[in-house]
ZAMARGU-4260 file (C-alpha; in steps of 0.2 Angstrom, whole numbers, plus 5000, padded with zeros to 4 digits):
<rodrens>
0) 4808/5018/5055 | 4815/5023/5070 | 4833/5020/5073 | 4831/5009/5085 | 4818/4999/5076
5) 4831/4998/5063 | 4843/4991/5072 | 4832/4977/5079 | 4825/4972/5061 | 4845/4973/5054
10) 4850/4963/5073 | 4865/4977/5072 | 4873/4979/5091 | 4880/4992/5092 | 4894/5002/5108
15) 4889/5018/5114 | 4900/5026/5104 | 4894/5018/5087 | 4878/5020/5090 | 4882/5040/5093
20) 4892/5040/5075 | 4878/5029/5065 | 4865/5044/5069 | 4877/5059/5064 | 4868/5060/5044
25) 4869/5080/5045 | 4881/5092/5044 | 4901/5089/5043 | 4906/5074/5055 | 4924/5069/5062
30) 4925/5050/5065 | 4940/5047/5073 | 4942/5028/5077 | 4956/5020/5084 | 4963/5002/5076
35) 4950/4987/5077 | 4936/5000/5085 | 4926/4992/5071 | 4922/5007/5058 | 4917/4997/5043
40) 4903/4991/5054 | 4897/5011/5058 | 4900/5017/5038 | 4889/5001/5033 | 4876/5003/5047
45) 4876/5021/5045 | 4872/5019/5027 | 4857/5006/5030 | 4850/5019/5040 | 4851/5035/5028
50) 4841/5024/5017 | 4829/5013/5029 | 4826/5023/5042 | 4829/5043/5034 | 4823/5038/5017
55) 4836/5047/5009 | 4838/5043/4990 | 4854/5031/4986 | 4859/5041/4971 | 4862/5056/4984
60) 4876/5047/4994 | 4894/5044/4990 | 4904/5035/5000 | 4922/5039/4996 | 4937/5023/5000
65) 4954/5024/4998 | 4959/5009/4984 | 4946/5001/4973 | 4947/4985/4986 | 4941/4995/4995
70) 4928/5001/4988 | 4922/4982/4983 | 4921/4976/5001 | 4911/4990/5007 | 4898/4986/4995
75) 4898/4968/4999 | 4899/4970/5018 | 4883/4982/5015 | 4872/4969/5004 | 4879/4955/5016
80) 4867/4965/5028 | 4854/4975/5020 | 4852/4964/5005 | 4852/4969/4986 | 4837/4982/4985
85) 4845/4999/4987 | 4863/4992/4984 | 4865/4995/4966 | 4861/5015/4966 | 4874/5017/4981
90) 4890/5024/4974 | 4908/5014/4981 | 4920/5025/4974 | 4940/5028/4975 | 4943/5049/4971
95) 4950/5045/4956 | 4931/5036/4951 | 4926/5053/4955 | 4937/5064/4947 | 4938/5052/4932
100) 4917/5056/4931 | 4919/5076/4932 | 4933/5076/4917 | 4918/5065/4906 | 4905/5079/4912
105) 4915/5092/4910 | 4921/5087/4892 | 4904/5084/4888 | 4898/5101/4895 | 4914/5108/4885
110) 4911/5099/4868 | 4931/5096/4870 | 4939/5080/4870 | 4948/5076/4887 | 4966/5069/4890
115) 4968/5053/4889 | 4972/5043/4904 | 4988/5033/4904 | 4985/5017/4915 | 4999/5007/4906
120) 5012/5009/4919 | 5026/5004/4907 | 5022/5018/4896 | 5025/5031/4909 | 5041/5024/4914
125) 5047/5022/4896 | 5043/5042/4895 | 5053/5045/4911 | 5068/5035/4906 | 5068/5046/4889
130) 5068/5062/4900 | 5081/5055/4915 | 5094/5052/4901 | 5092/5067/4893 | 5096/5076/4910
135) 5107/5064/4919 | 5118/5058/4903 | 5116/5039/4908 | 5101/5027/4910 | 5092/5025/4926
140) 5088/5010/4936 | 5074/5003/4942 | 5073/5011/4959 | 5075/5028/4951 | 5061/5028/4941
145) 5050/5022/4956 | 5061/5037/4967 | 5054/5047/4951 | 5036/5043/4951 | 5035/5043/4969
150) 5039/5063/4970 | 5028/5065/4955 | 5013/5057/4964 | 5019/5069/4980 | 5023/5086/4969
155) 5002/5082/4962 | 4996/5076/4976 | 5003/5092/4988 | 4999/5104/4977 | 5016/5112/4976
160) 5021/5128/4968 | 5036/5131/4959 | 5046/5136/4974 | 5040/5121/4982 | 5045/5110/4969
165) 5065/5115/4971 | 5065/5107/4986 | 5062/5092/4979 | 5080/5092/4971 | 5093/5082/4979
170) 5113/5085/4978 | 5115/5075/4961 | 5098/5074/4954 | 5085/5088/4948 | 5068/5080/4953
175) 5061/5098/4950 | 5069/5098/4930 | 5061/5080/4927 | 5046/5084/4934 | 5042/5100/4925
180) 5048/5092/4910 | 5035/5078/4911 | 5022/5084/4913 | 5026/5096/4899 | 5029/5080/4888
185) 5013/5074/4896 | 5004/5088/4889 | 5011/5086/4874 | 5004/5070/4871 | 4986/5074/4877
190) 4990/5060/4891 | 4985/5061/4910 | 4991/5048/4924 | 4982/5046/4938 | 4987/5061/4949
195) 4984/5073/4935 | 4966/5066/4935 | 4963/5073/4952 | 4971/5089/4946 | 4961/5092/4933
200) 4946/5089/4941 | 4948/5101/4955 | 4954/5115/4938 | 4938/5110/4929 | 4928/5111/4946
205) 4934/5129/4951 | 4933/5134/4934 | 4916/5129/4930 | 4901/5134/4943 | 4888/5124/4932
210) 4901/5107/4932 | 4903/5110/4952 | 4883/5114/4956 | 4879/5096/4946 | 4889/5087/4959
215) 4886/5096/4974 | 4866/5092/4969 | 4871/5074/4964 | 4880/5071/4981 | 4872/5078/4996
220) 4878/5066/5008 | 4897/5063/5007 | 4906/5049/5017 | 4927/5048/5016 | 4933/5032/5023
225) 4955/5031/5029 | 4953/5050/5027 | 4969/5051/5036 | 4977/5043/5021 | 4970/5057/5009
230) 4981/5070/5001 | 4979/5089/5002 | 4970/5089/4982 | 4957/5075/4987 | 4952/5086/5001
235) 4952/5102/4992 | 4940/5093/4979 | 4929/5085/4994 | 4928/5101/5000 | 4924/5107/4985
240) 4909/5094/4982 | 4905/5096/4998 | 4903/5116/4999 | 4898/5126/5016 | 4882/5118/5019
245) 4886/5100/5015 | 4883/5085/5024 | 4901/5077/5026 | 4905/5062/5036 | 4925/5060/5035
250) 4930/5043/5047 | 4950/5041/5048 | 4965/5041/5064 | 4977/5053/5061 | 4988/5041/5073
255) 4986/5028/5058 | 4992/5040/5046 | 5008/5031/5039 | 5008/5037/5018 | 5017/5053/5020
260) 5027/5047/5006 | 5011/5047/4994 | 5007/5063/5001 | 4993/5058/5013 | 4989/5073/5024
265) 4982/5072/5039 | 4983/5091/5044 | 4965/5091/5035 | 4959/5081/5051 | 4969/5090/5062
270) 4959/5107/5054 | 4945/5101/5051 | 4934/5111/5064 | 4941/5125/5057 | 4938/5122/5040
275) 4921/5116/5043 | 4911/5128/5056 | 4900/5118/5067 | 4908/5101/5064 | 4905/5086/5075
280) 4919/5076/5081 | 4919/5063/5087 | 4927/5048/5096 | 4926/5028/5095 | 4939/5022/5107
285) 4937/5005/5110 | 4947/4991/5103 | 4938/4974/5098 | 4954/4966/5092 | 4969/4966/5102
290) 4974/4961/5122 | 4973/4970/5135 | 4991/4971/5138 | 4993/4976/5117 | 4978/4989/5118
295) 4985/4998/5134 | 5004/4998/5128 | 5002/5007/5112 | 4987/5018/5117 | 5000/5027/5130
300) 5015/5023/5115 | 5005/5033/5102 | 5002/5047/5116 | 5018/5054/5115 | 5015/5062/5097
305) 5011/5080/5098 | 5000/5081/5082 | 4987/5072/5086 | 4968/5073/5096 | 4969/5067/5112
310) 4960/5048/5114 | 4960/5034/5124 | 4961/5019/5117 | 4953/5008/5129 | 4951/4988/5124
315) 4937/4977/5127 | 4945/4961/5128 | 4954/4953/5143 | 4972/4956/5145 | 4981/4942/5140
320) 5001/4937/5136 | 5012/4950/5139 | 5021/4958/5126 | 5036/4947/5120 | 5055/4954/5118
325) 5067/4945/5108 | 5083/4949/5111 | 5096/4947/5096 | 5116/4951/5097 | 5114/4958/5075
330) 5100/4961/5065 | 5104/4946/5057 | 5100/4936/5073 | 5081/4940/5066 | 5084/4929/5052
335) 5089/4912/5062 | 5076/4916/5076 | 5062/4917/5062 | 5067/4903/5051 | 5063/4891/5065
340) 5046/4900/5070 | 5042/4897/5051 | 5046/4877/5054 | 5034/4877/5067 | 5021/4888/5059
345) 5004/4882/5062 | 4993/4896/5067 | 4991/4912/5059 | 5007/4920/5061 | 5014/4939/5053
350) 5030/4945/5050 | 5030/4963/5048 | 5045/4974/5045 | 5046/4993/5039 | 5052/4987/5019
355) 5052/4976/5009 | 5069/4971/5007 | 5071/4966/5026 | 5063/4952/5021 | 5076/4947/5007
360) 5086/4936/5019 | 5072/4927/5027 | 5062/4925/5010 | 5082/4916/5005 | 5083/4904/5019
365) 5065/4898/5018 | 5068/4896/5002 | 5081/4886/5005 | 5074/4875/5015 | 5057/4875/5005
370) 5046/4881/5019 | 5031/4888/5015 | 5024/4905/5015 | 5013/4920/5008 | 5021/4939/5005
375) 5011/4953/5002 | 5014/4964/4988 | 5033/4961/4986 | 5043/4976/4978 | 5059/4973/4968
380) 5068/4987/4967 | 5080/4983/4979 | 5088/4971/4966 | 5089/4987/4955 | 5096/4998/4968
385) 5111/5011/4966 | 5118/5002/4981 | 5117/4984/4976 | 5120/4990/4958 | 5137/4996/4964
390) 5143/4981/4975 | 5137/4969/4959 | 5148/4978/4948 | 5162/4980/4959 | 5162/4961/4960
395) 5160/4957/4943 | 5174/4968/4939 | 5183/4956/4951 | 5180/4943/4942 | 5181/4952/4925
400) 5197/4962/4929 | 5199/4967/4908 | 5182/4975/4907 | 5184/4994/4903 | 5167/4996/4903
405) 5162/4992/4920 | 5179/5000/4927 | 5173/5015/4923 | 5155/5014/4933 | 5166/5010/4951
410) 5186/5018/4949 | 5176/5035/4957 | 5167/5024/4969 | 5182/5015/4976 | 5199/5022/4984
415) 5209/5021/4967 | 5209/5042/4969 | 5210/5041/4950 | 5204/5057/4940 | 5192/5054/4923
420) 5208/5056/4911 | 5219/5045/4922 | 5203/5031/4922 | 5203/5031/4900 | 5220/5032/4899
425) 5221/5016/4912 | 5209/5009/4902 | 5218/5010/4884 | 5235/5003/4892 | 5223/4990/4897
430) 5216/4986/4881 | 5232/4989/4872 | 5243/4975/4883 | 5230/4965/4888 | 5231/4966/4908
435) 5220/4970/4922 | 5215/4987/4921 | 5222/4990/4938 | 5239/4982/4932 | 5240/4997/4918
440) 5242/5009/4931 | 5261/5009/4934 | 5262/5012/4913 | 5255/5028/4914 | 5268/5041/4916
445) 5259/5057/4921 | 5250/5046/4938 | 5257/5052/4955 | 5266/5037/4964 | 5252/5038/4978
450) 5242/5035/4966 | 5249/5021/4957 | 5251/5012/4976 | 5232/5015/4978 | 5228/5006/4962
455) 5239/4992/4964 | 5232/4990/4983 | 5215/4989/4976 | 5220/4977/4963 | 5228/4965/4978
460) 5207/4970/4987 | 5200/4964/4969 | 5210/4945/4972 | 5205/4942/4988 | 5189/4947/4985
465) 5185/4934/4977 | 5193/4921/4990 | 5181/4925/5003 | 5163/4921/5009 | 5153/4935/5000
470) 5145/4944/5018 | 5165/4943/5022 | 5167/4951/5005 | 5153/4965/5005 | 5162/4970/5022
475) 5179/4973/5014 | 5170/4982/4998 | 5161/4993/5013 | 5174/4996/5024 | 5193/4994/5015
480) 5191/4998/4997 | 5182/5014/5000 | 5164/5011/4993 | 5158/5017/5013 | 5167/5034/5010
485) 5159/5036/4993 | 5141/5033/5000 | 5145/5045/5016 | 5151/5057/5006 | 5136/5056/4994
490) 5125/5056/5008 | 5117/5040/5002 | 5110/5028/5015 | 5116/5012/5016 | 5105/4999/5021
495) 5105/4987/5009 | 5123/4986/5012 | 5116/4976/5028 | 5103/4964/5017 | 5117/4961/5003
500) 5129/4955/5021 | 5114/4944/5029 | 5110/4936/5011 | 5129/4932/5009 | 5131/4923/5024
505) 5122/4912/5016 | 5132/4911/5000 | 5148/4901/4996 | 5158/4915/4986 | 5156/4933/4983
510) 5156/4927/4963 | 5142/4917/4968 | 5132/4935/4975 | 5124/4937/4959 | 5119/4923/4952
515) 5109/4923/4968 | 5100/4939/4968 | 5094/4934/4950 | 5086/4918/4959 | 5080/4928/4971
520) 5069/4941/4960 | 5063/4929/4948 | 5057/4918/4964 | 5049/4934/4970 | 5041/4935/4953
525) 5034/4921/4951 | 5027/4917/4968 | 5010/4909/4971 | 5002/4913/4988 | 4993/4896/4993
530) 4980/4907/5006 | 4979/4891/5017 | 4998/4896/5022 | 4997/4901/5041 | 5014/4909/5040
535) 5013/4931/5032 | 5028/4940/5028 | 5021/4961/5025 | 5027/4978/5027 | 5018/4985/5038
540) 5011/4996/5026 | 5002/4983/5019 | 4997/4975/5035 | 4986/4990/5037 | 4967/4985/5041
545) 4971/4969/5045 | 4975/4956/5058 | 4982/4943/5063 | 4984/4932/5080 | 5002/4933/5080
550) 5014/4946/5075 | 5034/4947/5075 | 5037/4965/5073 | 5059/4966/5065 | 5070/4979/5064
555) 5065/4989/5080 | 5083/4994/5081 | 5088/5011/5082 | 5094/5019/5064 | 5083/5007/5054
560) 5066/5009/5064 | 5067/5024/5069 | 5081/5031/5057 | 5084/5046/5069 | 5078/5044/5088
565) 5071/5065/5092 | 5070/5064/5112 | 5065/5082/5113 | 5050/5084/5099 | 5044/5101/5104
570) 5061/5109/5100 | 5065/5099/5086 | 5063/5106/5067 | 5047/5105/5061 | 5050/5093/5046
575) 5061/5082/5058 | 5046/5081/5068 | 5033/5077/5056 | 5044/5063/5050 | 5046/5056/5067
580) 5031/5057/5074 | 5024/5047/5055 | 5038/5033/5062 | 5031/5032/5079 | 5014/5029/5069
585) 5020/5016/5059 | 5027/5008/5073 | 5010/5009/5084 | 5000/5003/5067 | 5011/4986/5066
590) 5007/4984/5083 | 4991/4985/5083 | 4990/4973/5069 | 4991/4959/5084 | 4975/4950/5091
595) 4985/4940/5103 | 5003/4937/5105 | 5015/4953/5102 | 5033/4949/5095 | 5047/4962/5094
600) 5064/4960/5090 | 5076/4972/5100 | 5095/4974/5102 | 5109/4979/5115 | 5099/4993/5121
605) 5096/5003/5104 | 5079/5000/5103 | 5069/5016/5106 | 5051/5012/5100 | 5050/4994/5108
610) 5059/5001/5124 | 5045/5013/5128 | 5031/4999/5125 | 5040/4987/5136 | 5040/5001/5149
615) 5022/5003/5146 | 5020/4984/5148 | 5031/4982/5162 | 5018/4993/5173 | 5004/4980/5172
620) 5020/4966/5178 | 5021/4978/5192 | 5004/4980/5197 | 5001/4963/5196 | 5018/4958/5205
625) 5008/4969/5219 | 4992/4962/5218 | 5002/4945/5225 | 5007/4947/5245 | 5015/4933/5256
630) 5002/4923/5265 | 4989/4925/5252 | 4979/4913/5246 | 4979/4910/5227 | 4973/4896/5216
635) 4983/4889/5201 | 4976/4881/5185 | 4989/4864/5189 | 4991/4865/5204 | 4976/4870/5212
640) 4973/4880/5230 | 4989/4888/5237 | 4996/4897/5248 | 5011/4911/5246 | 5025/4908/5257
645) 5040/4919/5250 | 5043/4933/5236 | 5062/4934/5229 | 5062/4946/5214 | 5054/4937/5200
650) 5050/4920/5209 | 5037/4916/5219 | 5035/4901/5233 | 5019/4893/5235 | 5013/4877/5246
655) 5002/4868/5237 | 4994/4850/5242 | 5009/4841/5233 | 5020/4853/5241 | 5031/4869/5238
660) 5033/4875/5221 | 5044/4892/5216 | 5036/4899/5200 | 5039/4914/5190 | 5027/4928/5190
665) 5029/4935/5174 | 5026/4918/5167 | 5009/4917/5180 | 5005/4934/5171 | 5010/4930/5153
670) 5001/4913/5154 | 4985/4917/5163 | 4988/4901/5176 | 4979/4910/5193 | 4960/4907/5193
</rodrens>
């Protein structure tokens, strides 16, 4: 069957550009396709082809995704097309499918019993907790043990060496000691998790010819879909598979590459020509999903990385609204403007931010209010954060001002300039007279007088305190009682001191601050997502692959997204860069995410990423504002024939029929009303 016989008997239609990637079967292939290009369609058409038109066996071709979803969707878009027949010898697999299938064979071939895999997470974490507190001397929270796993994943996945492990370290915590020290327990225990598995698999392949020959035999034809997302050890073992001579079709965008932080490398797409002599790359360009206006603002946005192929995203769709700032005084300004779009939410609608937790105060006031909405995969660490953990305890010391226990978790963390000895012996004057602890102070004779005046300041910051509203209250734990100087001097970020601030202006009392986050993540935990809601709250993360009609992109402020604005990339530091320009990609992914109407908040002038689309935006304004002269004749959708008598900036005067109207161009634009 001819391929274009196929695609008549399928009715599959196809772009230029598609149709050039569905025929590329042999030899290593580059698909790089920009956001709502429609890949799934090629992979899926591709694959009808190998096995209609080519006659290539199914059991020959892998296809490669990036989560087991994933993998499940793939096979149902293909039978949704082509029908069961072939369907159950095609292999939909994640790399961990894979690599799980060469430790059996290789066990097997071996006559030795594998590890076992571990894919009860609570059992992994109870290990690291054993080994955090044998090297830190105190039990971790939540948020370390998923800081923990996350730079295990990234050690695995990255294929560091033992150097390279060091500089995992930070100033107070050893990640390279814990690390080395679980996976030695690991080893121990005859356990695996599921980066080991990729580790082993790739050993057992280079070890064993017989085990890798097998494979590369089995799989002849090799497709990797989101290949910008996969790490450096999922393409050494592709390439492994794959060998000189394989037939590898890898589709991905390394502008959409935003998992740096689970190691995804796209330096493998950025090589791949090199590592693959004679590869084809090549290019689907065109957008199916977003505006006009959207398409052409974050195409020339995303052009100003440096590591990247050079594309042009072109869209296929007319131009629509024009990109929408919102302007807010305070990041908290988000919040209000946001609760009454929920209120009046009845068309698909996203909000996307860069974490999780900026949602925490929206997720409170529709609560509150009992507004509905869905959440994509909410993460909770943020009530088990070092930060939050800190501000809890300083305020339930407040409350508690005879607990010894907790004094000693915050007198370091606040201005009592109080030395370990000084702290115990404050504490057993405490105990032993039944006072605040702070109260002790002046009873113990070896303290220096300033110090005595510090405690007893703080004792007089702990009282009022508890008088105030709680955002007023985080503010004075921040800013006079010298827990800001302790996170600056830690070199801990801070931003969850802004969450706990908008979350407490909606809280009576500091005392009250709690009681609330407790609410709060059990609400969290026990949310059902009723799908009929039109209203979406995800990181962008998450958002990724999908759309929606409307998006509100939040915190586009400088120092939360992007943390650190680099205006001069190509004399930056290298590692600076590489985290920039995966900021920019974030950004451009969540914008992307819009079909029709683009929302982003900015403020005062501090908004780097939104500035430069509104600048890319405001050229088709521009253009259009030309394209409208004095004495023209134009026809509105109301209003009907016209004719242009004045221009003054923005406003425009028209005689119509009914008479003169002044109108404002942008809102011609925005609104589509000239015929």
């Amino acid at each position: 069957m001819t391929f274009h016989e196929f695609l008549n008997k399928y009715k599959i239609r196809l772009s230029r550009q598609q149709l050039e990637a569905a025929q590329a079967i042999e030899g290593p292939v580059l698909l790089l396709a920009v956001p709502g290009s429609g890949k799934t369609t090629v992979l899926v058409t591709r694959l009808g082809y190998m096995i209609y038109g080519l006659g290539i066996d199914p059991e020959h071709i892998l296809t490669v995704t990036y989560t087991v979803a994933a993998t499940r969707d793939m096979a149902a878009r293909y039978v949704s097309i082509f029908g069961e027949e072939y369907a159950g010898r095609l292999e939909f697999r994640t790399i961990n499918g894979i690599c799980a299938r060469i430790i059996q064979y290789c066990g097997k071939l071996l006559g030795k019993t594998t590890y076992e895999l571990v894919t009860e997470e609570k059992l992994l974490s109870e290990l690291l907790i054993g080994i955090y507190r044998e090297v830190m001397k105190e039990y971790p929270t939540e948020s370390d043990i998923k800081a923990l796993r996350t730079r295990i994943t990234y050690a695995k996945n990255m294929m560091l060496t033992q150097a390279q492990l060091r500089d995992l370290d930070e100033e107070d915590i050893p990640y390279s000691e814990i690390y080395m020290r679980y996976c030695s327990e690991l080893k121990a225990r005859g356990w695996m998790d599921y980066d080991d598995q990729m580790v082993y698999a790739y050993r057992l392949l280079k070890a064993i010819p017989e085990a890798l020959e097998f494979f590369r035999s089995r799989y002849q034809y090799i497709c990797v879909d989101e290949a910008q997302d996969t790490s450096k050890i999922q393409h050494a073992i592709i390439s492994l598979l794959v060998g000189e001579r394989g037939n590898l079709f890898m589709v991905g965008d390394e502008d959409q590459s935003i998992y740096g932080f689970r190691a995804a490398y796209p330096e493998a797409l950025m090589s791949f020509g090199k590592e693959h002599p004679g590869a084809k790359i090549l290019l689907m360009e065109d957008n199916f999903r977003s505006t006009g206006q959207i398409v052409a603002a974050a195409g020339k946005f995303i052009k100003k990385n440096i590591h990247r192929y050079e594309k042009n995203m072109r869209p296929s769709r007319e131009e629509g609204s024009a990109i929408r700032e919102i302007p807010v005084k305070s990041r908290k300004g988000q919040y209000n403007y946001l609760l009454k779009v929920a209120e009046n939410c009845t068309e698909e609608t996203a909000i996307l931010y860069r974490d999780n937790e900026s949602a925490l105060p929206l997720v409170d006031l529709l609560e509150r209010r009992g507004i509905p909405y869905r959440i994509r995969t909410a993460d909770y660490t943020f009530f088990s954060n070092r930060v939050v953990t800190d501000i809890l305890n300083i305020i339930k010391f407040a409350m508690n001002p005879t607990d010894t226990e907790l004094f000693s978790k915050i007198y370091f963390k606040i201005g009592t300039y109080l030395n370990k000895a000084a702290m115990e012996e404050l504490c057993e004057n405490s105990v032993v007279y039944g006072c605040h602890v702070l109260a002790a102070a002046p009873l113990c004779k070896k303290l220096h007088p300033q110090t005595v005046k510090s405690c007893k300041a703080m004792k007089t910051h702990m009282e009022n305190l508890l008088t105030e509203r709680a955002d007023k209250g985080i503010y004075r734990i921040v800013h006079f009682m010298g827990y800001g100087d302790y996170l600056e001097r830690m070199k801990i970020k801070d931003r969850q001191v802004d969450i706990l601030e908008a979350l407490g202006e909606n809280i009576g009392t500091v005392a009250q601050l709690p009681g609330r986050l407790e609410e709060l993540q059990q609400l969290l935990l026990e949310k059902e997502n009723d799908v009929r809601c039109p209203l979406i709250l995800s990181t962008i993360h998450s958002s990724k692959g999908l759309e929606y009609d409307t998006v509100y992109l939040m915190d586009a402020f400088d120092g939360i997204f992007p943390e650190r604005v680099i205006k001069d990339m190509r004399n930056a530091v290298p590692e600076d860069v590489k985290a920039y320009e995966e900021e920019r990609r974030l950004f451009y992914v969540g914008a992307t995410r819009s079909k029709n109407h683009l929302n982003i908040f900015t403020m005062d002038k501090q908004s780097s990423f939104a500035g430069e689309l509104f600048d890319m935006s405001q050229e088709d304004y521009e253009r259009f504002c030309c394209r409208i002269q004095v004495r023209q004749s134009i026809s509105h959708k109301k209003y009907g024939q016209g004719v242009v008598q004045y221009k003054n900036g923005d406003i425009v005067t028209v005689l119509f029929a009914e008479g003169e109207k002044k109108l404002s161009m942008r809102m011609l634009m925005e609104k589509k009303l000239l015929v």
